[in-house]
N, C-alpha and C positions, 0 to 999 in steps of 0.2 A: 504493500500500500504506500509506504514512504516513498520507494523509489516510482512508482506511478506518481504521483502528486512531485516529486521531484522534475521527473521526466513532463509531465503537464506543463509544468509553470517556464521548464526551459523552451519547450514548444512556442509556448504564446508569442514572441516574436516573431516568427515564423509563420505561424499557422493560423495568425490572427486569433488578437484578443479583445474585440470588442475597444470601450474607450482605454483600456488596457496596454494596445497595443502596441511593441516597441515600433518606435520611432528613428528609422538611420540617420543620424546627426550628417548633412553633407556640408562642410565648407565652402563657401562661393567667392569667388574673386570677379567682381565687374565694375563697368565704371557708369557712377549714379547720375551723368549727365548725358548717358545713350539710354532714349527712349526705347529701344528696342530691344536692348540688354536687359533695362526693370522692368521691361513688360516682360519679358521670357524668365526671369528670376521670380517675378510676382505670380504667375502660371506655376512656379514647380512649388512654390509655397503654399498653393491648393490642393499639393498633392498628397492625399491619404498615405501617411508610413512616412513621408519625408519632415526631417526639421533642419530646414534652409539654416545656414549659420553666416552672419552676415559679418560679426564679430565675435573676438575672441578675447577673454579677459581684458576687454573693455576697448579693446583697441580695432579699426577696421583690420579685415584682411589683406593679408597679401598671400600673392602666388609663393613667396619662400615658406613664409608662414607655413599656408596651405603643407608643403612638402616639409617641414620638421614635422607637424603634427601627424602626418602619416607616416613617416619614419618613424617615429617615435611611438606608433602603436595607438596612438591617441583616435585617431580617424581611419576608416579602410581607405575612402576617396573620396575626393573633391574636386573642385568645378574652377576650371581659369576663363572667362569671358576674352577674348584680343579686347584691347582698349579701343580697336575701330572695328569694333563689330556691327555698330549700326550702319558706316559709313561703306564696308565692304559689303552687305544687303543692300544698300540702295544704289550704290554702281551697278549690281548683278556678280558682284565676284563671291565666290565661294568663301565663307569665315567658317576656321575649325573652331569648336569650344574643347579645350582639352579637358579630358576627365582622367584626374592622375589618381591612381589605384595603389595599393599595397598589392605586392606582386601574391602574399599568404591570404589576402581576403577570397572568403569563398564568393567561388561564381556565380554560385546561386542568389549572391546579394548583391553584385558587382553586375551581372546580364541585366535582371529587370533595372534597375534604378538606369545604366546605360541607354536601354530601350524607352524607359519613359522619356528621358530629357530629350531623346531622335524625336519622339513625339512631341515634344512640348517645340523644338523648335520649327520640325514642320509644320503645327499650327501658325506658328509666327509669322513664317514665311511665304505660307500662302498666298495672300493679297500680294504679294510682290511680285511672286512668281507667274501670279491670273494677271495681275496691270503689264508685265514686262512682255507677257504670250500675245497680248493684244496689240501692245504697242509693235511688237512685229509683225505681226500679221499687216497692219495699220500701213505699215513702213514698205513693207513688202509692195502693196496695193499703189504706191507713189501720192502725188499730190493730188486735192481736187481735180475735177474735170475742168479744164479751160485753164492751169494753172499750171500744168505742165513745162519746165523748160525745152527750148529746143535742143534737137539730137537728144534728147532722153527716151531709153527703150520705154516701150509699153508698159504702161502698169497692169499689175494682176489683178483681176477684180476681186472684190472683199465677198468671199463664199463663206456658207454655212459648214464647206467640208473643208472651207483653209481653216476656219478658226479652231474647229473639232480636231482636226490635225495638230495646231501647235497646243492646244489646252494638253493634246495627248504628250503630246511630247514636254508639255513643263510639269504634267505631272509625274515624270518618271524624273526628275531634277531635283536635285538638294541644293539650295542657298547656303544651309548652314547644316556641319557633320562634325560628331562628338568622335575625336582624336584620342583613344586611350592610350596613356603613357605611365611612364611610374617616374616615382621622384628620382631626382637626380640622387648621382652618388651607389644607386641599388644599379649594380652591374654581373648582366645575367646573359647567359648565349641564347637561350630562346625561354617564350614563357614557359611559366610553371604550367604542368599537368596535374591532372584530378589525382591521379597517383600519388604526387607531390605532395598531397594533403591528406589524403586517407592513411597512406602508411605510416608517417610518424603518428597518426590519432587511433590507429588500431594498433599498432607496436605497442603505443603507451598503455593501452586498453587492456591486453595480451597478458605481457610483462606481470603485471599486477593477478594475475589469475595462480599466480606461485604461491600465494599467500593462502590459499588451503592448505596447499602440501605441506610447507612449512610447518603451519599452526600442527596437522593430523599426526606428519612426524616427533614434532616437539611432544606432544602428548602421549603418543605411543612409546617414545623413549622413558617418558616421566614415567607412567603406567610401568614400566617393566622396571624400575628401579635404576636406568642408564646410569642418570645423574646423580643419585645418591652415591653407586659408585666412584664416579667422576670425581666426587666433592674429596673423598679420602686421598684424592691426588694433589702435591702441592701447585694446584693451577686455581687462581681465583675465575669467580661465578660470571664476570664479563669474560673472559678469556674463553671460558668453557662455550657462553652463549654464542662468542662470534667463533669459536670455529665451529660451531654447529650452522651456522649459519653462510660461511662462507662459501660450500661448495655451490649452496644453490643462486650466491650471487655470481658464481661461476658461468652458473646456467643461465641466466640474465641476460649477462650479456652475450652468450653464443645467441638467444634467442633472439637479440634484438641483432645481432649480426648475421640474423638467415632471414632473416624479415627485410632489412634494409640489402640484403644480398640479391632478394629474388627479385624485389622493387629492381634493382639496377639491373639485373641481367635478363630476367624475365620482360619489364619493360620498358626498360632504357631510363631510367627514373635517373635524373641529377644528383647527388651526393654534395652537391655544394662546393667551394674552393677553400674549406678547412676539415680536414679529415681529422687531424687535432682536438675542434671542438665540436664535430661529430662522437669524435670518441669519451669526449669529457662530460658532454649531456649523457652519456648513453649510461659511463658510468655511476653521474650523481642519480638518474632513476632508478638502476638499476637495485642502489641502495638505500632509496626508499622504499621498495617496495618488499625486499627483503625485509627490510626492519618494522615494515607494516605486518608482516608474516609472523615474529616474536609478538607483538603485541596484542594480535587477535591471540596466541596459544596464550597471553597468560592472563587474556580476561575469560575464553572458554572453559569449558572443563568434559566438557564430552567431544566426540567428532562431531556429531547433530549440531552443535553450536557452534561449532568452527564455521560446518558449514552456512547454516541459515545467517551467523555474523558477519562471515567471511564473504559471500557471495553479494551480501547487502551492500558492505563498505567498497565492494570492486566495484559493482552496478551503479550505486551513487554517488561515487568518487568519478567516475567515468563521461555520468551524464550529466555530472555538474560540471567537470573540464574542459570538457569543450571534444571525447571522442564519439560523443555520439550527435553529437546537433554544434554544430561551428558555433564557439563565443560570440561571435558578432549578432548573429542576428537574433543572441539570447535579448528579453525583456532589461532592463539598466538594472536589476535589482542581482537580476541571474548572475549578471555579468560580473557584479562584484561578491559575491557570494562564491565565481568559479574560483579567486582566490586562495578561496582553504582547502582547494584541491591541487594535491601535489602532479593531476594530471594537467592542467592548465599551463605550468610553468613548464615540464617536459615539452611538450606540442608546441609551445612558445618558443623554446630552441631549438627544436627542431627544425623548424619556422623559418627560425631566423639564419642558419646553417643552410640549408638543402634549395631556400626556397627567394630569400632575400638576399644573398651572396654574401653575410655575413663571417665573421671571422672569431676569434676566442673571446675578444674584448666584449663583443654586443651582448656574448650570452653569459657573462658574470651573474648578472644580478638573476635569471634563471638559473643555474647553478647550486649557489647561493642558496638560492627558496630549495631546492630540493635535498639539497644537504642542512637546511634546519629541518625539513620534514622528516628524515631520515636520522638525524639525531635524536627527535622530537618522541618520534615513533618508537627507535633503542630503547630511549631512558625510561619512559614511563614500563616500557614491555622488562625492561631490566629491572626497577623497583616492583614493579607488580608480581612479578614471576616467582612461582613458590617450588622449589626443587626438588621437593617430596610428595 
C-alpha cells in the first residue's frame, strides 16, 4: 500500500493531477519591446503544465543565465527568443527560437513541451505567412489594368487556383523553428539515447535487490551460531560485519559492470569521457547498498521480514529516485523528497558521466551523498545488530 501511494503521488506529474498538477518551470529569454516575441511568450503562459519563468531571483533572464541553471540541474530546458525575432517575421526570413535542453532530461518531457512551442509559434505566424501568400500571388498578377509599364511581360490573372496554390504552399512553411541545442560547455559526439537513461536507472534499481541476500545470509549465519563463534576470535564486531559483507560488495560491482557492459556492446551505449568517475559512482553505490543489506538483517528477525522489509525499502527507494518514473516530471514535493533516496544521487552521476560528458569533479557532491548513505546505513545496522 505504501509503495502504491508512493508510486501514485510520483505519477501525478506525469499522468496528470488535477489543480495538483506538476508544472515544468521553462526559462524564457526575449526581448519585451518585440510585439511578436510577448505575444508568443504570453500564448505559452496559457499553456496547461507550463510555468513560463520570466525571472530569476529577482533578476530578468539571460540566455547565460538560462544555461548555468541547466547545467546546474536547476532547469531541464529553456527558451532563447533572437533579439530580432519580430523583425526577421516580418521580412519573411526564417527566426530559430532555441530551446536548450539538458542532454539527461527525459524525452518524454523535452518532445511534448518542444512540440507545443512549434505550435504556439505557428499560431503566431500565420497571419504573416496568409498576408505574405497573397501579396505574391498579388505581385505575380502585375499592376492594375491600364497601369502597366511598357515592354512588361503579361500579367497573370489573379485565379481562385493561383491563390489555393500559394495558400498550399505557405502552409507547408515555417516562419519560425524551435532549434534544440544544449548549453554550452556539455561536449558530446552524438545525442544521448533512451539506453543512456534507462541503464544507469535500472542498474541502480538492480544493485539494490542484494539487500535480501545479505539480510537472509546474515541471519542464517546468526541462527546457526556463525558469529558467536566469530566473537571468540580476536577480531572486533565491525571487522567481522564488513568482511561479511564484502564479498557481496564484490558482487556489486561485477553487476553493475555487466549491466553497463551489455549497455555498451549490446547497444552501442556511450560510457562517457571518465571511466575514472564511472568507476567511482559505481563504487560509492555499490556501498550503499550493501550497507543497506546489514541494516534490514538487524532490524529483521525472520526471513518473512527480511523479505516483506527488504522488498518495500528497494521498491520505494526506487520509485522515489527517480528508477522508475524520471525526477523531472515528478510533482515539486516528489522531487524533493527523491533526496533521501540514495537512488537519486547514483542516476544523478551516472547522468552526469555517460550522459553530460562530465568528469570526476561534477560528481563529488553525488559521491559524497552516497557515501553518507552508506555510512548512515553501516552505523545504525552496526549499533542495532545483536550477535546472538
Amino acid at each position: 500500500m505504501i509503495f502504491i501511494l508512493v508510486f501514485s503521488f510520483a505519477l501525478g506529474g506525469s499522468a496528470g493531477g488535477g489543480e495538483a498538477e506538476r508544472k515544468t518551470e521553462v526559462p524564457v529569454v526575449y526581448d519585451r519591446s518585440d510585439p511578436l516575441a510577448k505575444e508568443a511568450v504570453d500564448a505559452l503562459k496559457e499553456i496547461k503544465g507550463l510555468k513560463v519563468e520570466i525571472k530569476n531571483e529577482g533578476h530578468r533572464l539571460t540566455a547565460e543565465r538560462v544555461e548555468t541553471l541547466i547545467k546546474n540541474g536547476d532547469r531541464s530546458l529553456g527558451l532563447v527568443f533572437p533579439s530580432d525575432f519580430g523583425k526577421k517575421l516580418a521580412r519573411g526570413q526564417v527566426a530559430k527560437v532555441k530551446l536548450i535542453s539538458d542532454p539527461a532530461a527525459d524525452a518524454t518531457l523535452v518532445g511534448p513541451i518542444q512540440g507545443t512551442v512549434s505550435g504556439v509559434l505557428e499560431e503566431i505566424t500565420a497571419p504573416l505567412l496568409i498576408r505574405q501568400g497573397i501579396e505574391s500571388v498579388f505581385k505575380r498578377a502585375g499592376p492594375p489594368n491600364g497601369a502597366s509599364a511598357s515592354n512588361q511581360t503579361a500579367p497573370s490573372p489573379v485565379s481562385a487556383e493561383s491563390i489555393i496554390m500559394e495558400m498550399t504552399k505557405v502552409s507547408s512553411e515555417r516562419l519560425a523553428v524551435v532549434a534544440k541545442t544544449r548549453p554550452k560547455g556539455i561536449k558530446l559526439a552524438k545525442d544521448p539515447t533512451i539506453v543512456q537513461h534507462n541503464v544507469p536507472a535500472y542498474t541502480t534499481m538492480f544493485v539494490f535487490f542484494i539487500v535480501m541476500i545479505i539480510a537472509e545470509s546474515v541471519l542464517s549465519e546468526k541462527s546457526n551460531g556463525t558469529f558467536r563463534r566469530l566473537l571468540a576470535a580476536p577480531l572486533g564486531k565491525t571487522t567481522i560485519l564488513v568482511g561479511k559483507l564484502v564479498p557481496y560488495y564484490v558482487i556489486n560491482l561485477a553487476q553493475i559492470a555487466i549491466m553497463f557492459g551489455i549497455g555498451r556492446l549490446v547497444f552501442g551505449m556511450s560510457l562517457g569521457r571518465s571511466l575514472s568517475g564511472l568507476i567511482l559512482i559505481s563504487m560509492a553505490l555499490a556501498a550503499a547498498a550493501t550497507s543497506l543489506g546489514l541494516l534490514v538483517a538487524a532490524f529483521a528477525k525472520t526471513n518473512a521480514q527480511v523479505n516483506s522489509l527488504g522488498v518495500l525499502l528497494v521498491l520505494l527507494l526506487a520509485a522515489l529516485g527517480g528508477s522508475m518514473i524520471p525526477i523531472a516530471v515528478m510533482p515539486e514535493l516528489m522531487q524533493d523528497l527523491a533526496q533521501i533516496s540514495p537512488h537519486s544521487w547514483a542516476i544523478a552521476g551516472f547522468q552526469d558521466i555517460i550522459v553530460r560528458g562530465h568528469g570526476i569533479s561534477e560528481i563529488i557532491p553525488d559521491v559524497a551523498a552516497l557515501l553518507v548513505f552508506a555510512a548512515v546505513f553501516f552505523t545504525v545496522g552496526l549499533i542495532r545488530f545483536r550477535f546472538d
